[in-house]
N, CA, C and O atoms as a GROMACS GRO file, in nm:
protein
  284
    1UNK      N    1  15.363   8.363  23.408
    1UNK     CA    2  15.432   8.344  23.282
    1UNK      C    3  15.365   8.232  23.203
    1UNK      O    4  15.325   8.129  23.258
    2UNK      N    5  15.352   8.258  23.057
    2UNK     CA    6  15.297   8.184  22.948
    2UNK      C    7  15.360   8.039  22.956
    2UNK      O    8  15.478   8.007  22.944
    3UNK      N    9  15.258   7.968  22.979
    3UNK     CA   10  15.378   7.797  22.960
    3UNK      C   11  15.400   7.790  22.818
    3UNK      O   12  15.295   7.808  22.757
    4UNK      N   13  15.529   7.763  22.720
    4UNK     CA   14  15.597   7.797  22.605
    4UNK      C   15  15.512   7.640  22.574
    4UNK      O   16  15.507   7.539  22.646
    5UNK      N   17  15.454   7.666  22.443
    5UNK     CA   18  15.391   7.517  22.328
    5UNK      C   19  15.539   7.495  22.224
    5UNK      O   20  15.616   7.563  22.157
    6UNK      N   21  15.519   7.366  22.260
    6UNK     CA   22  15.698   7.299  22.144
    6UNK      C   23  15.604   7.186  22.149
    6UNK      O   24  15.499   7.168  22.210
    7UNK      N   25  15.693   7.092  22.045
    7UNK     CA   26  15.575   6.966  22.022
    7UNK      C   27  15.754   6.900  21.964
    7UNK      O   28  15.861   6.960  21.970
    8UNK      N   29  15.722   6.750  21.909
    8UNK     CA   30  15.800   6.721  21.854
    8UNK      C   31  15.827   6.740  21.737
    8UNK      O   32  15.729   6.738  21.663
    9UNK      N   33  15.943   6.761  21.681
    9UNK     CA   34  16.062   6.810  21.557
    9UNK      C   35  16.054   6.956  21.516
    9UNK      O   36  16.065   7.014  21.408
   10UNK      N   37  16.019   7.018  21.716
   10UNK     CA   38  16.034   7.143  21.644
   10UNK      C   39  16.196   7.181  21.672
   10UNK      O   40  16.274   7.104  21.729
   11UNK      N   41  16.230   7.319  21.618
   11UNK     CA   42  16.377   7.339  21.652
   11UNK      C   43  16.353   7.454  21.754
   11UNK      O   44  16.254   7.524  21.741
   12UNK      N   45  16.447   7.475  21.860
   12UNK     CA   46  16.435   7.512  21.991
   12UNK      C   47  16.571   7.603  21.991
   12UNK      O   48  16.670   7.569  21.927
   13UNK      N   49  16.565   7.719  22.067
   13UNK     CA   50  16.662   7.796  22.099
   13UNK      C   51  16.715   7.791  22.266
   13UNK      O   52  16.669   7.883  22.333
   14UNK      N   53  16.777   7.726  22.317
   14UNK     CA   54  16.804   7.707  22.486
   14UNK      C   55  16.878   7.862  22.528
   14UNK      O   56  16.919   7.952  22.455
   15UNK      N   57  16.874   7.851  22.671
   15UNK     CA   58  16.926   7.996  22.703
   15UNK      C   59  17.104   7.964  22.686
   15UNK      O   60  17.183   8.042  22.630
   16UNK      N   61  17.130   7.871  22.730
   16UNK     CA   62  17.286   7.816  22.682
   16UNK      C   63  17.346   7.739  22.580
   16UNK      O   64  17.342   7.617  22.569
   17UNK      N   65  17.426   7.857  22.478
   17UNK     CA   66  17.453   7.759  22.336
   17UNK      C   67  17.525   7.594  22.399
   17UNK      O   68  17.556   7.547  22.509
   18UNK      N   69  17.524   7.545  22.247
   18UNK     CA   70  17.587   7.366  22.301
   18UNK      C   71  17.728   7.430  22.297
   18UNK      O   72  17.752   7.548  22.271
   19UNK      N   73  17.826   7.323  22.329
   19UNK     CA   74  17.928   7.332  22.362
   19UNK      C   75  18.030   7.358  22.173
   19UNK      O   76  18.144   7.405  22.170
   20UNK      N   77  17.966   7.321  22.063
   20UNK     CA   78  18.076   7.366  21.972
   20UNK      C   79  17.971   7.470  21.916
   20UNK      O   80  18.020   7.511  21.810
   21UNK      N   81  17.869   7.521  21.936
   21UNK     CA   82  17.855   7.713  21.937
   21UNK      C   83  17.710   7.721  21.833
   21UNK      O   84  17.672   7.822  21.773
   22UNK      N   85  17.668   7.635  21.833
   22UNK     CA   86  17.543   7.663  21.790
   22UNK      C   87  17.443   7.636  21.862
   22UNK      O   88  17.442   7.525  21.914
   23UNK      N   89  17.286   7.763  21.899
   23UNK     CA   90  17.266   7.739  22.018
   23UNK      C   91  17.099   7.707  21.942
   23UNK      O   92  16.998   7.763  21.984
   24UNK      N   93  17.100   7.629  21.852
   24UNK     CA   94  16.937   7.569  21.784
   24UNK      C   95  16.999   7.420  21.841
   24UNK      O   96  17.111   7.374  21.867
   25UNK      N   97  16.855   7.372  21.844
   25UNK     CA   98  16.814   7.204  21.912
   25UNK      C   99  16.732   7.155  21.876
   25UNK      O  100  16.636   7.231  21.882
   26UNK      N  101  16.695   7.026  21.821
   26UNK     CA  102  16.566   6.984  21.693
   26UNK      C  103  16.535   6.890  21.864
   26UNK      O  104  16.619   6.836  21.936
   27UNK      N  105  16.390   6.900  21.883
   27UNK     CA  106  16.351   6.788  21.971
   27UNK      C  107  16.333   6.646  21.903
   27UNK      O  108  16.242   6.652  21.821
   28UNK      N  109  16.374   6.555  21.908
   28UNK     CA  110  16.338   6.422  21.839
   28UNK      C  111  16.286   6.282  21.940
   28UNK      O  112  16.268   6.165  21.904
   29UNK      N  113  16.271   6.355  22.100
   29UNK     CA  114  16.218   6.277  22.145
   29UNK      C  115  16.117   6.334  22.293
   29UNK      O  116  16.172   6.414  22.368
   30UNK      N  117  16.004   6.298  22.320
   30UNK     CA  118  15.907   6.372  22.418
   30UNK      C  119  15.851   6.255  22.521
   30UNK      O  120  15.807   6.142  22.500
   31UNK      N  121  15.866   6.308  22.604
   31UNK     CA  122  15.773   6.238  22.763
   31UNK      C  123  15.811   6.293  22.832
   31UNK      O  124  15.831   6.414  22.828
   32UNK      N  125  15.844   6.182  22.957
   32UNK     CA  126  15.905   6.252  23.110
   32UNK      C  127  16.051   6.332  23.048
   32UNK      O  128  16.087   6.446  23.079
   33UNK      N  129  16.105   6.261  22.976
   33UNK     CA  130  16.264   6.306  22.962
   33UNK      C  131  16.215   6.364  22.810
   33UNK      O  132  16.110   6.333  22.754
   34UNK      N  133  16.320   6.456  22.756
   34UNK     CA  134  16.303   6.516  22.639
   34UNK      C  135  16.426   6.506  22.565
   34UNK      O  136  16.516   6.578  22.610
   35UNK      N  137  16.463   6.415  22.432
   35UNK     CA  138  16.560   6.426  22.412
   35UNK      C  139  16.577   6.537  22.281
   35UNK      O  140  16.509   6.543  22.179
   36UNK      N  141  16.687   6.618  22.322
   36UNK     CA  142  16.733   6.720  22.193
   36UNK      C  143  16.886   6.685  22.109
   36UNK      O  144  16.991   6.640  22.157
   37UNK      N  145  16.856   6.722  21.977
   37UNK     CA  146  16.982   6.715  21.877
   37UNK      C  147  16.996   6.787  21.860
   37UNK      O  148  16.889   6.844  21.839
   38UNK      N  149  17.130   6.890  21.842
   38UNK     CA  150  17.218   7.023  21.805
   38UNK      C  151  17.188   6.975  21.632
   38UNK      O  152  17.198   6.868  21.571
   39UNK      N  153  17.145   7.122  21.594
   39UNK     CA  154  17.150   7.094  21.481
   39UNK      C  155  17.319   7.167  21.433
   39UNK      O  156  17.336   7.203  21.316
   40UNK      N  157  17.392   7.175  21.501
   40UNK     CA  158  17.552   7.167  21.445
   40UNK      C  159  17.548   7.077  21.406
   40UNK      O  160  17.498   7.033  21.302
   41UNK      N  161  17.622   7.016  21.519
   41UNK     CA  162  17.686   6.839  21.536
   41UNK      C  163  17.628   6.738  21.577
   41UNK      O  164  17.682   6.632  21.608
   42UNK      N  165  17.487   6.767  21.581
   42UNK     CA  166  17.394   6.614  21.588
   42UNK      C  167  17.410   6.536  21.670
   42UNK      O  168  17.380   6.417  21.653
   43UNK      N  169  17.494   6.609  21.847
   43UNK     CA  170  17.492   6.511  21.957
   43UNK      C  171  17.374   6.575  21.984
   43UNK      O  172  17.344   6.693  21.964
   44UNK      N  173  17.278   6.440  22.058
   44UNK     CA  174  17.212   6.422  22.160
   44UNK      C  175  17.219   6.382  22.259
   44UNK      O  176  17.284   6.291  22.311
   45UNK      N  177  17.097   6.500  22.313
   45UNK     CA  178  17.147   6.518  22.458
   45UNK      C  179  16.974   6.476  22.551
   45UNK      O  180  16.881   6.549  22.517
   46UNK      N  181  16.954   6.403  22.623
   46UNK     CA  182  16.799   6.336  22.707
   46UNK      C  183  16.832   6.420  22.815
   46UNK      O  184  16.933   6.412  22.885
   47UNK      N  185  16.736   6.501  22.825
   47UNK     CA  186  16.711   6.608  22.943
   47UNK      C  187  16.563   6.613  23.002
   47UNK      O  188  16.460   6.631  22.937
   48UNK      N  189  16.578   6.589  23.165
   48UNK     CA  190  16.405   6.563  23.212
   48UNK      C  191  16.354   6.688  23.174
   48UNK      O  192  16.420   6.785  23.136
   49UNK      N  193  16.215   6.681  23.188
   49UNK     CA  194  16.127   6.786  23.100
   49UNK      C  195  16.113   6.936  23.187
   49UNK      O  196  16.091   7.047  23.138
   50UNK      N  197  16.130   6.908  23.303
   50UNK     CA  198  16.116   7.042  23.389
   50UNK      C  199  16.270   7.139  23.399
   50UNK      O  200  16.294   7.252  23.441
   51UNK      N  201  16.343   7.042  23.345
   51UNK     CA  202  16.466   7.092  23.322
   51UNK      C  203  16.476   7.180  23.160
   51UNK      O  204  16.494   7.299  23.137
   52UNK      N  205  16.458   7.084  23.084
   52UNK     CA  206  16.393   7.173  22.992
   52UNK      C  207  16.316   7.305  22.972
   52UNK      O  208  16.340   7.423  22.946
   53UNK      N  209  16.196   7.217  23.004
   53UNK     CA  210  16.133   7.422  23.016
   53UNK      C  211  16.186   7.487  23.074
   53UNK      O  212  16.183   7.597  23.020
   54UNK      N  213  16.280   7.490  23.229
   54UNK     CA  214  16.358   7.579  23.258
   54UNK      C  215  16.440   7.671  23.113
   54UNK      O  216  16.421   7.784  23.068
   55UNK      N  217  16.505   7.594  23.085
   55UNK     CA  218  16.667   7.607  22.997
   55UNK      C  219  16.583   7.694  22.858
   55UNK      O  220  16.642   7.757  22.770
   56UNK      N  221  16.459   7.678  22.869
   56UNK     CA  222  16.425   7.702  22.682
   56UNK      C  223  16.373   7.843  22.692
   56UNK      O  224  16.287   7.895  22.763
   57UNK      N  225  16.460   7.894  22.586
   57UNK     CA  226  16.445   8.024  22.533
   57UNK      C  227  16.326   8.089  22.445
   57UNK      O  228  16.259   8.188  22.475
   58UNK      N  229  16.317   8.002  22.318
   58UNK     CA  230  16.173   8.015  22.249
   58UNK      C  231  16.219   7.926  22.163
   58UNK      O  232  16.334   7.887  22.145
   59UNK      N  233  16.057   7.877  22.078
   59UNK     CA  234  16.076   7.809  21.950
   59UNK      C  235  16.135   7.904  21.849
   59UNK      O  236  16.107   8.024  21.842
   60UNK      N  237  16.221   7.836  21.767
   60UNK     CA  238  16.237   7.882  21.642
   60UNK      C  239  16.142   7.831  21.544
   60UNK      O  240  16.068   7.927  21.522
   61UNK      N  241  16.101   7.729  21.470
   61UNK     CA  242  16.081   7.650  21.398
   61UNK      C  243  16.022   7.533  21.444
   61UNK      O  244  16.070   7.434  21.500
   62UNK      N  245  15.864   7.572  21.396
   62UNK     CA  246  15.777   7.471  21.465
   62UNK      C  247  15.716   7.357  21.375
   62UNK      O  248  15.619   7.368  21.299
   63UNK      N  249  15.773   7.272  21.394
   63UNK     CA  250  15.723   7.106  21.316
   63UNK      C  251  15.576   7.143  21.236
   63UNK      O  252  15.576   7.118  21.115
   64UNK      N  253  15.476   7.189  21.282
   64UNK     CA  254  15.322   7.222  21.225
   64UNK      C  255  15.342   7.342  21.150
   64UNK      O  256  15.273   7.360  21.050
   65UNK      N  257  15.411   7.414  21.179
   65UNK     CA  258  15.456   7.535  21.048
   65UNK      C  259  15.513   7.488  20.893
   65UNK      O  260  15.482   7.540  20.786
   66UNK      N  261  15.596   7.388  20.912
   66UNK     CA  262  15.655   7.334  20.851
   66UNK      C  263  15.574   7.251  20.766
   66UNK      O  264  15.574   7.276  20.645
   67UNK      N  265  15.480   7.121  20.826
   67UNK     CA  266  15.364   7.064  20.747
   67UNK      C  267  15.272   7.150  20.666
   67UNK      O  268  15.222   7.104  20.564
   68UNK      N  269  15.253   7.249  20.696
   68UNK     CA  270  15.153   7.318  20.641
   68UNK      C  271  15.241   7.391  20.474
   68UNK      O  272  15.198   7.401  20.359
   69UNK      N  273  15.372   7.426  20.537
   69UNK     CA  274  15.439   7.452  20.395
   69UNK      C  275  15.476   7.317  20.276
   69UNK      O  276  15.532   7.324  20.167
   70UNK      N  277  15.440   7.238  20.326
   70UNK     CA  278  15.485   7.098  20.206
   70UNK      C  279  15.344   7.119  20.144
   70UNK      O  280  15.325   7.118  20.023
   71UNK      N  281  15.223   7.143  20.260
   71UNK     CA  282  15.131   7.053  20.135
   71UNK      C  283  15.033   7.204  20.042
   71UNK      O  284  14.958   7.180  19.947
   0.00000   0.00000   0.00000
């Protein structure tokens, strides 16, 4: 299986929505631990990274897609 490319501020789809029902996640922080924000309700949540790639579904919305549309 393909190892999935995410980088930081992309938005992320997990295999389990968050708990008030929206199941997108903006990464806003990367290393050993990965922290994600619901883009509902803007809790964050620091999850180690192998746990992560487990849980992740696909990118939605990739931070370098995004740069390229501003300029």
């Amino acid at each position: 299986m393909e190892k999935k490319q995410y980088q930081l501020g992309d938005i992320v789809q997990m295999k389990k929505p968050h708990p008030c029902g929206t199941n997108e996640m903006e990464i806003i922080r990367m290393g050993m631990d990965i922290r994600i924000k619901c883009v509902g309700c803007k809790h964050s949540v620091l999850v180690p990274r192998t746990k992560f790639e487990s849980k992740l579904k696909k990118v939605l919305r990739s931070n370098a897609d995004q740069a390229e549309e501003t300029t």
